[in-house]
N, C-alpha and C positions, 0 to 999 in steps of 0.2 A: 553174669557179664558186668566188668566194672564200669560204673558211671564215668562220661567223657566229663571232662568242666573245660572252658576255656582254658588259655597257655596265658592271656593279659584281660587286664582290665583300665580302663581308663577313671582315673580320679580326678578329683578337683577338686584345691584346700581352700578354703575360705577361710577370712579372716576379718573382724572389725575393729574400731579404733582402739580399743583395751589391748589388742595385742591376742584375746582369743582366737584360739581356731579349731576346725573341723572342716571331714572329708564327710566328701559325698562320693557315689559314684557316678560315672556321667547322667544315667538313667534318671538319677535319683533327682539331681541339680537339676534336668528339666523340667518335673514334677514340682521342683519343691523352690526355685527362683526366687516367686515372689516371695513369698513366704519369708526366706531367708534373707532376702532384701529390705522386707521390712525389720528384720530383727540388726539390722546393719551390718550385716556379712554381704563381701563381696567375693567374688573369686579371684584370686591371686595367685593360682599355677594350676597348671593342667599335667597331670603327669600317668605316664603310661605303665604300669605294676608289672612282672613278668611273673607272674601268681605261681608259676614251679619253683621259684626260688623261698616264696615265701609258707611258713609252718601258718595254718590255721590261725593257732592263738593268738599270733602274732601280729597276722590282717596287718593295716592300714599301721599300725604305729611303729611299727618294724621298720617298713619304708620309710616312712617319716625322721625315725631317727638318724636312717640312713641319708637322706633328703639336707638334713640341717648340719651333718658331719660334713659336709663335700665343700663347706665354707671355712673348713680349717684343715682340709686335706694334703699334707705335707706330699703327697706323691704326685698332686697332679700342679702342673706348672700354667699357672691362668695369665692372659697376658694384662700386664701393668695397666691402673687405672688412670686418670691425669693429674690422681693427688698424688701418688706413689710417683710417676716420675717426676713431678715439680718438685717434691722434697728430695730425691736424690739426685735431683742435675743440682741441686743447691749444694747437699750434701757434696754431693762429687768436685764443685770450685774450692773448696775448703778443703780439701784432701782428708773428706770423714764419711767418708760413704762407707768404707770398709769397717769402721771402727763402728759406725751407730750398726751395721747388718752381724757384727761379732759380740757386740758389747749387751752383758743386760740391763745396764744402767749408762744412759744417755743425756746428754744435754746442750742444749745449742741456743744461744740468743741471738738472734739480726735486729739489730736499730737500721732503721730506714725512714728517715723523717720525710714526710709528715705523717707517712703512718704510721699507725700502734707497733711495737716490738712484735716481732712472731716469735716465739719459743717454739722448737722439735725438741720431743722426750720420749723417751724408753723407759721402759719399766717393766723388764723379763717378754712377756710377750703383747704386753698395751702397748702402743704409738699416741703416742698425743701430738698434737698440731695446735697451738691458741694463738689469738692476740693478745696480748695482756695491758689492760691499761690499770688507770688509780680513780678510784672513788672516796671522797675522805679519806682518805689516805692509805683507802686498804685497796689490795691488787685484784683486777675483775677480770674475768673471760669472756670475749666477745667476738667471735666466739669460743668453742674449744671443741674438737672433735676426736675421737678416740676411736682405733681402728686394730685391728688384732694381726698379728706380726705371726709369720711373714704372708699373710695373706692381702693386707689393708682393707679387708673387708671395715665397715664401719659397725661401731659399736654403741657411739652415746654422743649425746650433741651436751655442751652445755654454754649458757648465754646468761651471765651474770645481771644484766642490768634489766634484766625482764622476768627474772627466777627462774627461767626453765633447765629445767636439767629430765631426759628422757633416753632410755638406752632399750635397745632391740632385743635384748631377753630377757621375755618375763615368764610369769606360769601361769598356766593353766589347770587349776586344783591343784595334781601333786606332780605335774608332768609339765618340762620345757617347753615352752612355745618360744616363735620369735616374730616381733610386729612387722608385719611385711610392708604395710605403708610406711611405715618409719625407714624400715632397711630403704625403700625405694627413694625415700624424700631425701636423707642423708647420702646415698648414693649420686643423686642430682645435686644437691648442695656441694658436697665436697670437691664435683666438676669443676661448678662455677667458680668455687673458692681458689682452685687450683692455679683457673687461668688467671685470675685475677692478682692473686700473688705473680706470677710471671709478670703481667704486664705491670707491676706497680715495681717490678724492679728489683725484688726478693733476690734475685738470682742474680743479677746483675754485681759488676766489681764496683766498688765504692763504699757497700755497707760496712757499717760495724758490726764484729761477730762476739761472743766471746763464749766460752764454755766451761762449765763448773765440773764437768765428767775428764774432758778430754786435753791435751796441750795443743794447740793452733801453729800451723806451719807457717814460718817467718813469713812469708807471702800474702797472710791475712790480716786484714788493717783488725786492730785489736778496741 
């Protein structure tokens, strides 16, 4: 008589500030908590395996890769974040929404004084988002955020006048990981930044645009 095995299982990835990670299975996570607590893993998803799909060998990283694909999955349609539609109602006043979603090479400048320039840029499938100001006379990012097209999932923060530069995938020995507190922190950030651009007037008529990629329709103050 052939052995029954469950149809699922229940996982849980952990993961700590390096950006490592490992599963456990549920059983195991309540055994093994503290433990894992102290080594500075926390858990960072719960997810339910449907273990007839997956070959043996394959166990837990099979899913996983499955897991970290569904963030660039061109077939499933996510709905827009509030950095994605801040940059395209902007995109949209300029009559360049179509061109930065066709184009693999993008570029767009807003002067809006008193704040820093924003620059929006493409580059095959990166989005960038910065402020750009001058330091001695050389140009800084404060920040700069970079996000993967056409998903906007976010990818890498970088903050020139503080050194930080930090991006959500890294490895684990010889295998991709991706830092889930980071994805989350960047996720939140890029929120706030969104609105904050609307309310300082990004979007608004009156800025100055200009663009190195694209030609600006006579209607845009130059």
């Amino acid at each position: 008589m052939r052995q029954g095995y469950p149809k699922k299982a229940r996982i849980v990835i952990l993961a700590d500030r390096l950006g490592r990670t490992r599963f456990l299975s549920a059983s195991q996570y309540r055994l093994r908590r503290l433990e894992e607590h102290r080594q500075g893993f926390a858990a960072v998803a719960e997810l339910t395996i449907p273990l007839r799909r997956l070959a043996p060998p394959d166990g837990c990283w099979r899913y996983y890769r499955c897991f970290v694909s569904r963030l660039s999955d061109l077939r499933k349609e996510p709905s827009m974040n509030l950095m994605q539609t801040a940059i395209l109602d902007i995109l949209r006043r300029h009559s360049l929404d179509k061109a930065f979603n066709t184009a693999t090479e993008f570029h767009l400048r807003i002067e809006n004084p008193p704040f820093m320039p924003l620059v929006i840029e493409r580059q095959g499938n990166v989005i960038s988002v910065a402020h750009y100001g001058e330091f001695n006379g050389d140009a800084i990012r404060d920040p700069e955020l970079t996000f993967a097209w056409p998903t906007w999932e976010p990818l890498s923060i970088t903050q020139d006048p503080v050194g930080r530069y930090a991006e959500i995938h890294t490895m684990v020995g010889d295998r991709p990981a991706i830092h889930m507190a980071l994805l989350r922190e960047l996720r939140m950030f890029a929120n706030l930044w969104a609105r904050n651009l609307m309310g300082q007037g990004f979007g608004n008529p009156g800025v100055t645009v200009s663009s190195l990629t694209h030609p600006l329709p006579p209607s845009s103050p130059k």
